[in-house]
N, C-alpha and C positions, 0 to 999 in steps of 0.2 A: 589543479585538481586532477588525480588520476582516480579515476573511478571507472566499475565495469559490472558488467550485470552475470549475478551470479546464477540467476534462476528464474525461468518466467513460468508464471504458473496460472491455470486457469479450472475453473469452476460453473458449474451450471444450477441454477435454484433446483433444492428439495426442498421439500416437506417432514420436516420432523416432529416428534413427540417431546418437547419437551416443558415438564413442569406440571402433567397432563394437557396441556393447550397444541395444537399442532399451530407449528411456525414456519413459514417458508424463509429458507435462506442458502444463501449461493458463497455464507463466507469459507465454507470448505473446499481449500484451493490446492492443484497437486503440479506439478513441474510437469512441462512438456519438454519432449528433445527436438531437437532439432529448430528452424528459424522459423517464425509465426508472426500472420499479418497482422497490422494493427490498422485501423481503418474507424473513420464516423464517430463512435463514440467505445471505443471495443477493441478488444484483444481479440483474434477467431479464438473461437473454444471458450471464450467466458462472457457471464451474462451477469447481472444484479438485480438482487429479488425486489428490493425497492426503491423504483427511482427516486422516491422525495427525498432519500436519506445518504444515497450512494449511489454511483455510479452517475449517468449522462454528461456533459458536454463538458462541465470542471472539474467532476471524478471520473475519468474516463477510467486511467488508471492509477492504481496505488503501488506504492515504490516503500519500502520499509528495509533498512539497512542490516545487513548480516550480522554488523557487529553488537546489536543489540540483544542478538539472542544468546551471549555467553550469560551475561543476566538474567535472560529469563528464565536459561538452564538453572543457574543456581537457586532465581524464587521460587521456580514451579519443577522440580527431580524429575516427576512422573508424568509430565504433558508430554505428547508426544511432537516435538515439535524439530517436524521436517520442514523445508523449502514450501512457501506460501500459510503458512502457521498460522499465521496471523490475518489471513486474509486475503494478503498482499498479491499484486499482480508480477509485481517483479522485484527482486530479492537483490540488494546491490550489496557493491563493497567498493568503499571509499567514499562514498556521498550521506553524510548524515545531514541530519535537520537545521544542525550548526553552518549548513552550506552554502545551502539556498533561499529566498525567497521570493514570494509569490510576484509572477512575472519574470521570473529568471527565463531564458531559451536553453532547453538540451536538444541535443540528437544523440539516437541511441539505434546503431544499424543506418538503416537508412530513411530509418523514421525521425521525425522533430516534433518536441511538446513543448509545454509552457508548465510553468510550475504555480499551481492553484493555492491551495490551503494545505493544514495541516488535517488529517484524520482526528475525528472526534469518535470516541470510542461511545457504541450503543450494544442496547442489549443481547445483539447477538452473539459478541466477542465473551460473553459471559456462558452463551450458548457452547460456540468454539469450546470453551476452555471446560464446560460443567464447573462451572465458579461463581458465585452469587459475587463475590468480591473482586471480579478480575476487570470492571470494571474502573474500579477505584485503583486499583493496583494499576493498572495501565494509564490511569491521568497520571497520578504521585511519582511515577516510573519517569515521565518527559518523553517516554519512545513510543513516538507519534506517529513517523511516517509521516509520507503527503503523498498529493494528489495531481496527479499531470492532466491536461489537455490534450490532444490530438493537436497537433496545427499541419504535418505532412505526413500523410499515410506511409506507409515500410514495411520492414520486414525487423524486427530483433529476436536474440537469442542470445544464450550462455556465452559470454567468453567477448559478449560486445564492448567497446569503449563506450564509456560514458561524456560526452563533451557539453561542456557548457561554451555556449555562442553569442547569449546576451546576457547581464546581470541585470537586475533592474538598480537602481541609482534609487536611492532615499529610504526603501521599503523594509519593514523589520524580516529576519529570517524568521523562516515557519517555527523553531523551536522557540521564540521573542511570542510570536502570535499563536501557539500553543498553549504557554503561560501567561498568557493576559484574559485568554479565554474562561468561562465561567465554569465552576467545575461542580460533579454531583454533591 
């Protein structure tokens, strides 16, 4: 597997308007330079508006692969969609969903995760996008992304390798447990 991180990007909760209801959410996420701690449960510079649904100890971080987005260029012309688009904490190339699964070991810099689940798309990603339908469009799509652990704090950045160090033996990949999952 070669794989490397193309983008890490990070986000703090607002408060928005939308639909008239104000909703806090921290999925608008923008690329930092340079190398950035990752620690406990967190990226420095990024936060998640709701623990029960994202973020803490098994969504620490989210990983969503670059090459999904020539796709989403084509379904969606006019989204604006730069590095963390989607959300995402770090933006790869050469690691899709077809890769891994849950309980795999990476290091990335000189940090190590574990590899949790697949990203379940909620109504904020409809937020993101001003899409009542970007929901569904994001199951029927398969481009899920997942979700890492923390297991040794670091440092990563743009331009890191990506290594896998342990596989897990038996377990479906996140894009196997994406698709078995129950959909809106």
């Amino acid at each position: 597997m070669k794989a490397t991180v193309l983008s890490v990007n990070v986000g703090l909760p607002r408060t928005i308007d939308w639909q008239g209801e104000l909703v806090t959410t921290a999925i608008f996420k923008s690329p930092v330079p340079g190398r950035i701690g990752v620690h406990g449960i967190n990226i420095d510079g990024d936060r998640q508006a709701d623990l029960t649904v994202h973020g803490g100890e098994r969504k620490s971080v989210y990983v969503y692969p670059h090459e999904h987005y020539a796709f989403w260029r084509g379904a969606l012309p006019h989204a604006d969609l730069g590095w963390g688009a989607f959300g995402e904490n770090v933006t790869t190339e050469g690691l899709l969903e077809t890769d891994v699964s849950a309980g795999d070991a990476l290091e990335i810099g000189t940090a190590a995760f574990q590899v949790t689940v697949p990203r379940m798309p909620c109504y904020k990603l409809a937020i993101r996008f001003d899409r009542a339908d970007m929901i569904k469009r994001f199951w029927v799509s398969g481009r899920c992304g997942f979700y890492l652990t923390i297991t040794r704090p670091g440092e990563i950045g743009h331009g890191d390798a990506i290594r896998l160090t342990r596989a897990a033996v038996g377990t479906p990949t996140i894009a196997e447990t994406f698709q078995t999952r129950k959909r809106p």
